[in-house]
N, C-alpha and C positions, 0 to 999 in steps of 0.2 A: 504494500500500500504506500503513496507516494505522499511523502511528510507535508504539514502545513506550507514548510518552507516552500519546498517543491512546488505545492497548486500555487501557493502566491506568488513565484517566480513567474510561471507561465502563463498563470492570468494575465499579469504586468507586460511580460515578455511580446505576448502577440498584441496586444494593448498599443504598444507601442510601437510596432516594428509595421503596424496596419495605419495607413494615413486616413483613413475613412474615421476610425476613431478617434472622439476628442478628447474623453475623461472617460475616468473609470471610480464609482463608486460601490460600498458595501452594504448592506442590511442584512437583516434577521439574525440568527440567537449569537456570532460570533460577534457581532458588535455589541453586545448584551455581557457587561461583564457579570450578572447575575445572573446567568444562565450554566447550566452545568456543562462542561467538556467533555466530549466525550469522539470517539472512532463515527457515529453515522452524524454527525452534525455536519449539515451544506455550507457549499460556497452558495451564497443568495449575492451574485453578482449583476451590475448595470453595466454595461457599454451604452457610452454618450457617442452615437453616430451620425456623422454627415446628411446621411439619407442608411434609409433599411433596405430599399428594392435591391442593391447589387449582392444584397446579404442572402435575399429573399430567393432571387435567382439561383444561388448555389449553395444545393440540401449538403453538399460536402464540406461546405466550409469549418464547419462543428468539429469535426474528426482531427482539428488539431487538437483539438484539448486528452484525447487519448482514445482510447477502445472501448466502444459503448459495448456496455452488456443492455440495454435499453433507453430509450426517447421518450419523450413525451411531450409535444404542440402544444397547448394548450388553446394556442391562439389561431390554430391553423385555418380553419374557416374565416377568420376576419381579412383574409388573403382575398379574398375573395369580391371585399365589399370596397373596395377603393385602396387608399394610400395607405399605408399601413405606417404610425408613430411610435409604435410598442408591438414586439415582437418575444417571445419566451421559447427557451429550449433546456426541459429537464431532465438534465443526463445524468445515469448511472454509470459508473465504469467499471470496467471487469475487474480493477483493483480494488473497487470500493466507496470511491472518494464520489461522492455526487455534488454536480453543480447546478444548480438553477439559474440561470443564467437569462436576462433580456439585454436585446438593444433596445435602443429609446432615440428619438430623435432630439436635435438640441433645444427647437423646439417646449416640445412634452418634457422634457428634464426640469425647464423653466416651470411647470404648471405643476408637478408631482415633489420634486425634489423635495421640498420642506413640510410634506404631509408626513412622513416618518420619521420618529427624530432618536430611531433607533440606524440611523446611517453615517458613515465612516467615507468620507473622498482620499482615493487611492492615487488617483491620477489626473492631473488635471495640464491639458497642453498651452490652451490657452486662456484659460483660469477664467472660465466661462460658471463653472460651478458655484453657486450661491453661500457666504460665509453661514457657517452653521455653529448652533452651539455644539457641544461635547455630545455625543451619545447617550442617550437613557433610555430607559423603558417604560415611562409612566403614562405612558399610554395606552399600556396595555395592565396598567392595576386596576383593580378594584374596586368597582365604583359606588360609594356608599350610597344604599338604596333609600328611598321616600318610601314613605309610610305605606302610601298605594301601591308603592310596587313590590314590598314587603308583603302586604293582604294580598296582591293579587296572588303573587307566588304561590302563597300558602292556599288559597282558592283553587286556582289548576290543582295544585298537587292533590288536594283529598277529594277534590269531584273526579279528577280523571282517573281513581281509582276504581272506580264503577266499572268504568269500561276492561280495564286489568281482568276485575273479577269476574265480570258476565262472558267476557272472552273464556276465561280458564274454564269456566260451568259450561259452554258450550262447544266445548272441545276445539274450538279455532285457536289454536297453540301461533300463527303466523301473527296474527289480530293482537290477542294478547300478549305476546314478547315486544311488538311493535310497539304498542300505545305505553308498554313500561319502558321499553329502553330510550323512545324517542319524546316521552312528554313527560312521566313520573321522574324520570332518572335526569332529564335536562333540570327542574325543579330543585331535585336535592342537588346538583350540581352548584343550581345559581345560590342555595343557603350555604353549601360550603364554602362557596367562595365569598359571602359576604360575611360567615365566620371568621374565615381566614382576616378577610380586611380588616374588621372591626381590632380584631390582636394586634393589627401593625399599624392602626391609625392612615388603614386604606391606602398606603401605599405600599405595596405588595401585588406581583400577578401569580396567580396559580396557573398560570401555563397554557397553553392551548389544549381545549378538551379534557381541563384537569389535571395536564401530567406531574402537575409539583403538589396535585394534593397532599400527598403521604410524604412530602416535605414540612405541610403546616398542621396538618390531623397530628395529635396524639394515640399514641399505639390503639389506646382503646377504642377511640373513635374511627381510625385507620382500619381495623379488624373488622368492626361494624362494617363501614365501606364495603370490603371484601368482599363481605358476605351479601350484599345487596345482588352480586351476581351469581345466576345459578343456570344449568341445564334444562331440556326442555320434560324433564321430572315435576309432573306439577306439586306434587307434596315438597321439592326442592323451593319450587317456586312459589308456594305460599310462603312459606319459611321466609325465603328471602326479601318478597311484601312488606312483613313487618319486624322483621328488621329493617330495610327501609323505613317503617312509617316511626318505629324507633330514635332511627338515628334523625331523622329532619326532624321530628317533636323537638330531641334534646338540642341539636345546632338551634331552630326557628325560637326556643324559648329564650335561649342566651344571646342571640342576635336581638330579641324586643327586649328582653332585659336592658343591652348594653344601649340601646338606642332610642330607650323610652317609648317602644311602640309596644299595640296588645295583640298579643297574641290570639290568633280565633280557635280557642279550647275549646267549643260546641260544635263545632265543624271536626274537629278533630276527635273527639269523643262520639259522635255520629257516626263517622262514615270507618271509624274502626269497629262499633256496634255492627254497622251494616257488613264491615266485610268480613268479621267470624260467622256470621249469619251465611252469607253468599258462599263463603268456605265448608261449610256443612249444609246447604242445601241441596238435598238428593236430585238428581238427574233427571227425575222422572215428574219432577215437583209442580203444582197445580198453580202456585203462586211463591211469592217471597215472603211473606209475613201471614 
């Protein structure tokens, strides 16, 4: 695998030695000095280009960067629609090291440049690139939630538990893994992470999709977590329900605590009623109650 040094020689190296390109900038987690190091962390590179067409014209230009084990366009249809300003190519390499990689016209660099202010300028020819301050992340913390979107939260979370249970009672296992992993489990996601904030005084990110939760959960709460995920075993999967509706009681009560909001315990005393009920209602059952 070819050392940090190494990709940032050659980033720089064809950077430069290519007149088409004016500047070269960084983003994502390696200009993030809170972010953890590690072997699959990207190069999230910009090239500041002249124009994109001569780039556009030739699919082989890429291949300096080393030996793809796989590609990825993202933008390859918008080739389609007129001029192209922003262009993406994210490559795998048989060593390892993946780049994600745009050109950008000088342009578009002028109109995006200072929307991320997790970016790093690597090269600049003719110091076309806009002064910036230092790199941070804080725009991507924690954003202390309003009362309303506190209730709202906690609303979704114990109505769309309905749908969880009527799914599991009607044997639709696709129905109900879906409506938990994509609507119950986004929920305790957004209370975790406003636990998390409220501890660091909201400035703190928990990562994309969570990955630093079990950086800010405490083991007990972390386990909890864990467990919130299960196979498609439906006695697994009640189980893990509420432990779910567990672990967001305990986070949603210490979040209104910290934050002088009230918690909705009748909602939550309710629809745990209703879902031991739904959880032992036979199959064959003439009603609910």
């Amino acid at each position: 695998m070819r050392s940090e040094e190494e990709m940032y020689n050659l980033i720089l190296k064809i950077a430069e030695e290519d007149e088409r390109i004016r500047a070269v900038y960084m983003n994502g987690s390696r200009t993030n000095s809170n972010a953890p190091k590690d072997i699959f962390q990207d190069y999230d590179i910009v090239y500041v280009v002249k124009e994109t067409a001569s780039f556009l014209t030739n699919e082989h230009w890429i291949h300096v960067f080393g030996e793809l084990l796989i590609i990825q366009e993202p933008d390859k249809n918008d080739r389609l629609e007129g001029p192209v300003k922003s262009y993406g190519y994210l490559m795998l390499f048989t060593d390892g090291n993946r780049i994600d990689l745009h050109i950008e016209t000088i342009e578009f660099m002028h109109e995006k440049y200072k929307e991320d202010k997790l970016t790093i300028p690597l090269l600049d020819k003719d110091n076309i690139l806009p002064v910036i301050p230092a790199a941070t992340d804080m725009d991507y913390w924690v954003k202390r939630p309003t009362e309303t979107l506190f209730l709202s939260c906690c609303n979704d979370f114990w109505w769309c538990l309905q749908n969880v249970a009527k799914g599991i009672w009607r044997d639709e296992l696709p129905y109900a893994k879906q409506m938990f992993e994509t609507i119950i489990r986004a929920r305790l996601d957004e209370m975790v992470s406003w636990w998390a904030g409220k501890n660091h005084n909201f400035q703190v990110s928990t990562g994309k999709m969570g990955k630093y939760f079990k950086k800010y959960l405490p083991e007990i709460y972390w386990e909890m977590y864990k467990e919130t995920y299960s196979n498609h075993n439906y006695d697994l999967f009640w189980e893990s329900i509420f432990v779910t509706c567990g672990l967001f009681r305990i986070l949603a009560k210490e979040v209104a605590e910290e934050l002088s909001f009230t918690y909705p315990i009748h909602d939550d005393k309710n629809m745990t009623k209703y879902m031991l009920l739904v959880k032992k209602l036979p199959i064959n059952a003439n009603g609910i109650y």
